[in-house]
MMTF fields as JSON, N, C-alpha, C and O atoms, coordinates in Angstrom:
{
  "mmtfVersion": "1.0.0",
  "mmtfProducer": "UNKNOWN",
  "numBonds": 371,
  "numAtoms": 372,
  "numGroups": 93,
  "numChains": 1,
  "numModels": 1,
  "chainsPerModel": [1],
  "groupsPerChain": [93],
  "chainIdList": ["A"],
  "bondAtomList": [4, 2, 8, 6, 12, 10, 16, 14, 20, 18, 24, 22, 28, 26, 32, 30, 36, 34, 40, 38, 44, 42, 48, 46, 52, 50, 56, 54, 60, 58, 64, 62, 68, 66, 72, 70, 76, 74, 80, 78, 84, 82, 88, 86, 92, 90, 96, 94, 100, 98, 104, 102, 108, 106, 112, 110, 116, 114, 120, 118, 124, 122, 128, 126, 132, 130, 136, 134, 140, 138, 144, 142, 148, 146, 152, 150, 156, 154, 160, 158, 164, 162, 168, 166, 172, 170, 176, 174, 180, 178, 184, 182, 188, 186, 192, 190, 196, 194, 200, 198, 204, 202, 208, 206, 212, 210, 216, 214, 220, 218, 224, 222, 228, 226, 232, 230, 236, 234, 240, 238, 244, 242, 248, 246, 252, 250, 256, 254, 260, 258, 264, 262, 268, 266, 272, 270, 276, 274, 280, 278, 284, 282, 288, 286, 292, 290, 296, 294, 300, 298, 304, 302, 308, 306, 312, 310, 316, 314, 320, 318, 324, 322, 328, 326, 332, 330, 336, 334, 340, 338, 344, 342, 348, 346, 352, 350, 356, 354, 360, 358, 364, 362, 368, 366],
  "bondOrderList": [1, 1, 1, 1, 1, 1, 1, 1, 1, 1, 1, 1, 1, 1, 1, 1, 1, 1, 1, 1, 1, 1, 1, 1, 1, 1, 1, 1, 1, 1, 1, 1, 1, 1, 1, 1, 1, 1, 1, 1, 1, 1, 1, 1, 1, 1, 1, 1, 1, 1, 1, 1, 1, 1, 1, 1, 1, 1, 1, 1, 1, 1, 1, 1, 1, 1, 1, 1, 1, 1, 1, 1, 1, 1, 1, 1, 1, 1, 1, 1, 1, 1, 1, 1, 1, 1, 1, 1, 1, 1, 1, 1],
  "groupList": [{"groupName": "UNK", "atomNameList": ["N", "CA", "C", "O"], "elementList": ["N", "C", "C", "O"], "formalChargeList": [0, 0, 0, 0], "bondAtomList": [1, 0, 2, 1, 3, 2], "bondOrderList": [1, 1, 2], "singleLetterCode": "X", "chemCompType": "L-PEPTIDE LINKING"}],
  "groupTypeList": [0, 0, 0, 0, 0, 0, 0, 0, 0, 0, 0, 0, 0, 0, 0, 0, 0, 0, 0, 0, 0, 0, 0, 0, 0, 0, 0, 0, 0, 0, 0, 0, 0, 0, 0, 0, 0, 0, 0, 0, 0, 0, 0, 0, 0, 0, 0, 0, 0, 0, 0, 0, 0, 0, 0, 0, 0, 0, 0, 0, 0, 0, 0, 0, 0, 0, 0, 0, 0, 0, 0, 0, 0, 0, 0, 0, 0, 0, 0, 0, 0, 0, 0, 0, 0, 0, 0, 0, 0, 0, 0, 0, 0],
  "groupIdList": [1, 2, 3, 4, 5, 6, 7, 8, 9, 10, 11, 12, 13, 14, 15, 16, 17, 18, 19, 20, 21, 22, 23, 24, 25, 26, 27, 28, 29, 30, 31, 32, 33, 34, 35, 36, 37, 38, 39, 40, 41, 42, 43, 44, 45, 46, 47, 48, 49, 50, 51, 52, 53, 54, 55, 56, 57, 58, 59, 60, 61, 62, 63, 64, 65, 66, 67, 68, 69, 70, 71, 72, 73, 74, 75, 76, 77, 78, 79, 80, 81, 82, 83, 84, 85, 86, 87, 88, 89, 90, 91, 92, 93],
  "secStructList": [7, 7, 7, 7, 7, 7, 7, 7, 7, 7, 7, 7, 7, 2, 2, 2, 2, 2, 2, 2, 2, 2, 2, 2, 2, 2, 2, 6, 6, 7, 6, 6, 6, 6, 7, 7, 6, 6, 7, 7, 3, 3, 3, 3, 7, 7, 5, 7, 1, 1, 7, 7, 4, 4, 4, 1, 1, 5, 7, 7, 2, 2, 2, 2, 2, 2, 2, 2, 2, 2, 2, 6, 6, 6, 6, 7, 7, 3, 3, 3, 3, 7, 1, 7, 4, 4, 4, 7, 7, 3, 3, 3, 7],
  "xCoordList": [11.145, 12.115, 11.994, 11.84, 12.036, 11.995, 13.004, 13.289, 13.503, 14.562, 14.634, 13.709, 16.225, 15.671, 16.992, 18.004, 17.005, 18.133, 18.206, 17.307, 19.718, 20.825, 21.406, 21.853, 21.244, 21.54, 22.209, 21.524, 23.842, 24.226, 23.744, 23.439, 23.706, 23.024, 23.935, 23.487, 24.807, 25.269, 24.457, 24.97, 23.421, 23.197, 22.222, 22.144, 20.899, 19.486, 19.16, 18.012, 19.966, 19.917, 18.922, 19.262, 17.67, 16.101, 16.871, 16.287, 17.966, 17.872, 19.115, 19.577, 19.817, 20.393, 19.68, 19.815, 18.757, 17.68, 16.691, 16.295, 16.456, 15.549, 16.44, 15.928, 17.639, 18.339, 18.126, 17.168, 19.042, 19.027, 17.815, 17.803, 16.729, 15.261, 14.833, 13.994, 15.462, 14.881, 15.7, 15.343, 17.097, 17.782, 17.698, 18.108, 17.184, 16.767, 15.398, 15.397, 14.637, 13.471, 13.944, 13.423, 14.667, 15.125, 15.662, 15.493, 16.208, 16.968, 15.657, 15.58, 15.083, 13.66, 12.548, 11.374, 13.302, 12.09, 11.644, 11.288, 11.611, 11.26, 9.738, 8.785, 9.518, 8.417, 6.959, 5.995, 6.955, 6.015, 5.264, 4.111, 6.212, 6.346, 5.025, 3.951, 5.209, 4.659, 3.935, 3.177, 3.478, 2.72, 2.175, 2.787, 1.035, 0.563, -0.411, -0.919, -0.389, -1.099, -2.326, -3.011, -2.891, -3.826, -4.301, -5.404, -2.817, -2.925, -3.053, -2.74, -3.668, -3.495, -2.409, -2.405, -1.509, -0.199, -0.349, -0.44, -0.356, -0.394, 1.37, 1.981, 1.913, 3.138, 2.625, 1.791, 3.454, 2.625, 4.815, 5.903, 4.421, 5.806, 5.959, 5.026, 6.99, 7.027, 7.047, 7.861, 6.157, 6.432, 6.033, 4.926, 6.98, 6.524, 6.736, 6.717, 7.1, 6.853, 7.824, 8.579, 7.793, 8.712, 10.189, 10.947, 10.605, 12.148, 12.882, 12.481, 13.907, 14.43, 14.895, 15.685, 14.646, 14.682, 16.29, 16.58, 17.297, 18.557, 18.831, 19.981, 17.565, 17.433, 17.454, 17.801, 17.079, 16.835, 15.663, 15.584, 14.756, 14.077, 12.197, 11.128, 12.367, 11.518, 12.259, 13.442, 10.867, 11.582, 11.791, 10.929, 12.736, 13.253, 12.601, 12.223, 12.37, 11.247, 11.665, 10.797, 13.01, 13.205, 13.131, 13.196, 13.046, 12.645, 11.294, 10.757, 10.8, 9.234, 8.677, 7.691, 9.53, 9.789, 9.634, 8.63, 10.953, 11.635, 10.287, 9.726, 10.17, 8.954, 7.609, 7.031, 7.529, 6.252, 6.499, 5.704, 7.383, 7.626, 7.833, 7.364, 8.748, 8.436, 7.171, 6.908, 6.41, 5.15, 3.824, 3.008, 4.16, 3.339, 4.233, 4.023, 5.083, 5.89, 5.415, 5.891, 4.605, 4.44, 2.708, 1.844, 2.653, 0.692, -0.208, -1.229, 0.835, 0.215, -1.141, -1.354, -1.888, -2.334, -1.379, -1.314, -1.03, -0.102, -0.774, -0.739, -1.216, -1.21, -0.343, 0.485, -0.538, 0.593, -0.112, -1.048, -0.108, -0.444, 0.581, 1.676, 0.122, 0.639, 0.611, 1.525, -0.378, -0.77, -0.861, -0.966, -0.836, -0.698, -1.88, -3.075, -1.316, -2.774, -4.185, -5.118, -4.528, -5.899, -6.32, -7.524, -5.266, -6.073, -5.311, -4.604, -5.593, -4.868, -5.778, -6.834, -4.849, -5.198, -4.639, -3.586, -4.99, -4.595, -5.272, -6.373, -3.948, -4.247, -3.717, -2.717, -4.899, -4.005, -3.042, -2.96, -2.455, -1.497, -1.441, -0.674],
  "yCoordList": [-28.069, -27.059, -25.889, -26.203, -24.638, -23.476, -22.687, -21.695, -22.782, -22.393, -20.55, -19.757, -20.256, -18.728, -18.589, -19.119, -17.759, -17.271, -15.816, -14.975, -15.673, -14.198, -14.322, -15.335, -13.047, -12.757, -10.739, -9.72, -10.934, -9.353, -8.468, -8.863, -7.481, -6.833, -5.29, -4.667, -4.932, -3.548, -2.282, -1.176, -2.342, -1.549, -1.097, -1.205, -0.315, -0.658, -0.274, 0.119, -0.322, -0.773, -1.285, -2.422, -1.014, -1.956, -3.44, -4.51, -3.435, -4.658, -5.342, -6.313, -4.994, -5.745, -6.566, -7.727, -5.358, -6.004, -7.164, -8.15, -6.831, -7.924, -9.166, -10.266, -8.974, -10.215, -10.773, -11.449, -10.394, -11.311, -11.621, -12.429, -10.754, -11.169, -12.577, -13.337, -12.815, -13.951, -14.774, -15.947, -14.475, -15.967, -16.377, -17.513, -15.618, -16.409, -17.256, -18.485, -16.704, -17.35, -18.589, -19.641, -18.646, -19.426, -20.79, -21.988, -20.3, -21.279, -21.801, -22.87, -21.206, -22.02, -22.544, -22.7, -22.84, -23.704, -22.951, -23.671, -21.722, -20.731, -20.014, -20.772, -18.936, -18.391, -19.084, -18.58, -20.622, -21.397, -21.853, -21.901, -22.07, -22.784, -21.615, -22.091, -20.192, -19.121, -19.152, -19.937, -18.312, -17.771, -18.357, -19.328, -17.958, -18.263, -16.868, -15.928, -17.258, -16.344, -15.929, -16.562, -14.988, -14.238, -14.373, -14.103, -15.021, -14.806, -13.296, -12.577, -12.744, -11.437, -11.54, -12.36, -10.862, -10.832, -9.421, -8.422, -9.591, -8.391, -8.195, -9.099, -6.714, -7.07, -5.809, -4.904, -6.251, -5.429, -4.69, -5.212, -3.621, -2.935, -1.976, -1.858, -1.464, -0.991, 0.775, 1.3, 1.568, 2.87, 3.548, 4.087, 3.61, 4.431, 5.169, 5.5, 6.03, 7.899, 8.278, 7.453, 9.343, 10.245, 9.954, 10.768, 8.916, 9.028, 8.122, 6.966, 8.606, 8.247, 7.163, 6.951, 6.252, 4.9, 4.315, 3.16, 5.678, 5.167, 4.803, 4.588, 4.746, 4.801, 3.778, 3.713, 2.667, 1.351, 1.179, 0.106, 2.193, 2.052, 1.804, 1.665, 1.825, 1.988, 0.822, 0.547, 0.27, -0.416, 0.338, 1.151, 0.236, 0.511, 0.979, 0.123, 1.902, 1.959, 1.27, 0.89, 1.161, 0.356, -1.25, -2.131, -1.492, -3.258, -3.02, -3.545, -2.349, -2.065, -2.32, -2.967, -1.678, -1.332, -2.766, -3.304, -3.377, -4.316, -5.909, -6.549, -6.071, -6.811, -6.647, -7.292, -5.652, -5.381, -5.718, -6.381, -5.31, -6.028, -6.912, -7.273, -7.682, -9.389, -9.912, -10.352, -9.544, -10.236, -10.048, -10.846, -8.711, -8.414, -9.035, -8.225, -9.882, -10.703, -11.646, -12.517, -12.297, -13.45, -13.422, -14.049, -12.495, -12.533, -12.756, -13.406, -11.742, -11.313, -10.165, -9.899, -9.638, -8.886, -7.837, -8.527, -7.057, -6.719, -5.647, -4.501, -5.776, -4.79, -4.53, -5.313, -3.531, -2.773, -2.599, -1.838, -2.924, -2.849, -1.879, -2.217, -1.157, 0.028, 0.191, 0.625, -0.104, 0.068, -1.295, -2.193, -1.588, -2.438, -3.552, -3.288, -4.724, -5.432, -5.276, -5.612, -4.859, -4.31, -3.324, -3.246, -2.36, -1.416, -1.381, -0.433, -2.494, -2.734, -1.271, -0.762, -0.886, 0.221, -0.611, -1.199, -0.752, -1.496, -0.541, 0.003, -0.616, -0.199, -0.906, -1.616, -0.573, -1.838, -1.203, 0.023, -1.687, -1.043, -1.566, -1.064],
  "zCoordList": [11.348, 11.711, 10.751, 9.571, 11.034, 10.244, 9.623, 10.293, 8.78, 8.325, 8.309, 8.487, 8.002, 7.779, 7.059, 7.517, 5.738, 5.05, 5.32, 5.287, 5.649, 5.91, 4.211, 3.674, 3.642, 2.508, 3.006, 3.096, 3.227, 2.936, 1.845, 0.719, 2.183, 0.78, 1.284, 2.246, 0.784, 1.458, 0.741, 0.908, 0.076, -0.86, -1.303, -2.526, -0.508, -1.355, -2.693, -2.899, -3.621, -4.899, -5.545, -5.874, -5.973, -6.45, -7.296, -7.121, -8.049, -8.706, -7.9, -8.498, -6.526, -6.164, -4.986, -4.601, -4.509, -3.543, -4.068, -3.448, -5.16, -5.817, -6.174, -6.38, -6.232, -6.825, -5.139, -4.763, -4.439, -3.171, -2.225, -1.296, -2.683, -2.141, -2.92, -2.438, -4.093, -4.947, -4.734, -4.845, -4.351, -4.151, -2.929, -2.693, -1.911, -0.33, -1.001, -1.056, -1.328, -1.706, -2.463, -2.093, -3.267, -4.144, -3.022, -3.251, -2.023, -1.135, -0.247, 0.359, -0.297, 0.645, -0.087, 0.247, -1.408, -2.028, -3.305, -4.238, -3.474, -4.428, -4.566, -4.382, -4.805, -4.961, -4.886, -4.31, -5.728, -5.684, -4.271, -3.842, -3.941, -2.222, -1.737, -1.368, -1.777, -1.198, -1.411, -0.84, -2.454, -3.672, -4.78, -5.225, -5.416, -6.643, -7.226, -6.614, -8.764, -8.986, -9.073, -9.876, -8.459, -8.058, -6.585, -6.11, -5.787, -4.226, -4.193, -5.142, -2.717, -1.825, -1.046, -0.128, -1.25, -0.206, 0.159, -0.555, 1.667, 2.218, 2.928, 3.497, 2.675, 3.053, 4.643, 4.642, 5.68, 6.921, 7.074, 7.321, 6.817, 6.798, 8.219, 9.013, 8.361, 9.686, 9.579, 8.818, 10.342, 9.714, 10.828, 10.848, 12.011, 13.402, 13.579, 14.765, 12.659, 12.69, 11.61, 11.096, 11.333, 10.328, 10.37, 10.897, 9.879, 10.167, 8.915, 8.781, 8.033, 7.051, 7.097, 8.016, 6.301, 5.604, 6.133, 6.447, 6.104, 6.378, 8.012, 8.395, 9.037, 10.128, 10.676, 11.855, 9.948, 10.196, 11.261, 11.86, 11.515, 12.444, 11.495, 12.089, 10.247, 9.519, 8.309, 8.106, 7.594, 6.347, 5.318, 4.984, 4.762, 3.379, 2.388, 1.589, 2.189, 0.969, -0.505, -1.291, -0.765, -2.123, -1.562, -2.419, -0.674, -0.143, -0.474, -1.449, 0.198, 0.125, -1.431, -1.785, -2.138, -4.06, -4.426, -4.892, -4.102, -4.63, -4.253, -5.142, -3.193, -3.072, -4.098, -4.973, -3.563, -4.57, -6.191, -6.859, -6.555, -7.839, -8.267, -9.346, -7.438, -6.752, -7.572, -8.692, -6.116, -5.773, -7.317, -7.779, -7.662, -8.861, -9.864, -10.766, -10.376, -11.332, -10.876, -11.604, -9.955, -9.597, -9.706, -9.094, -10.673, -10.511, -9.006, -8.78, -7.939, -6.816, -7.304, -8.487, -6.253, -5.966, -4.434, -3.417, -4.349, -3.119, -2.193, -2.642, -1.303, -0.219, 0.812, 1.277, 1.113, 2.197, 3.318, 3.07, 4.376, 5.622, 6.885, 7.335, 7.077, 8.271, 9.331, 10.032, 9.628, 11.72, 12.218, 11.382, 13.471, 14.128, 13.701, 13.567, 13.539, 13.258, 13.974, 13.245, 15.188, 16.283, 15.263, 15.018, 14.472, 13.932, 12.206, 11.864, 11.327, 10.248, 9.513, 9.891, 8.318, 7.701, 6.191, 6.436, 5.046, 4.44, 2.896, 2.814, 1.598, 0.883, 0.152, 0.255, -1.179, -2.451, -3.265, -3.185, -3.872, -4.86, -6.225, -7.048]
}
């Protein structure tokens, strides 16, 4: 069965986002479960045209932040992925 954690967050705040990005993780086992270090995590974010973050039609750019710092605390490597997977466009960071 697949679990999934709802964590409110009213706030994109980088260290409140990161707190509740780590305690869902935390509830599904924790970072380990995922990740290790010197995995490639590609994060595939959503970005379908010009329109501000407060739109909800695009991700977050401090989620976007807040992951990435995550994932690089966890001796990731992180890429960002943009276009549809048929035509992945992928840059490292």
């Amino acid at each position: 069965m697949s679990k999934v954690v709802i964590n409110e967050c009213k706030e994109y705040d980088l260290s409140t986002l990161m707190s509740k990005i780590n305690d869902g993780i935390e509830k599904l086992g924790g970072w380990d479960s995922f990740v290790h270090p010197g995995d490639k995590v590609l994060l595939k974010v959503n970005l379908i045209g010009p329109k501000p973050p407060e739109s909800a039609a695009v991700t977050h750019c401090e989620f976007v932040r807040g992951m990435i710092r995550i994932l690089k605390s966890q001796g990731c490597e992180v890429w960002i992925g943009l276009k549809p997977i048929r035509q992945v466009f992928i840059q490292g960071l």
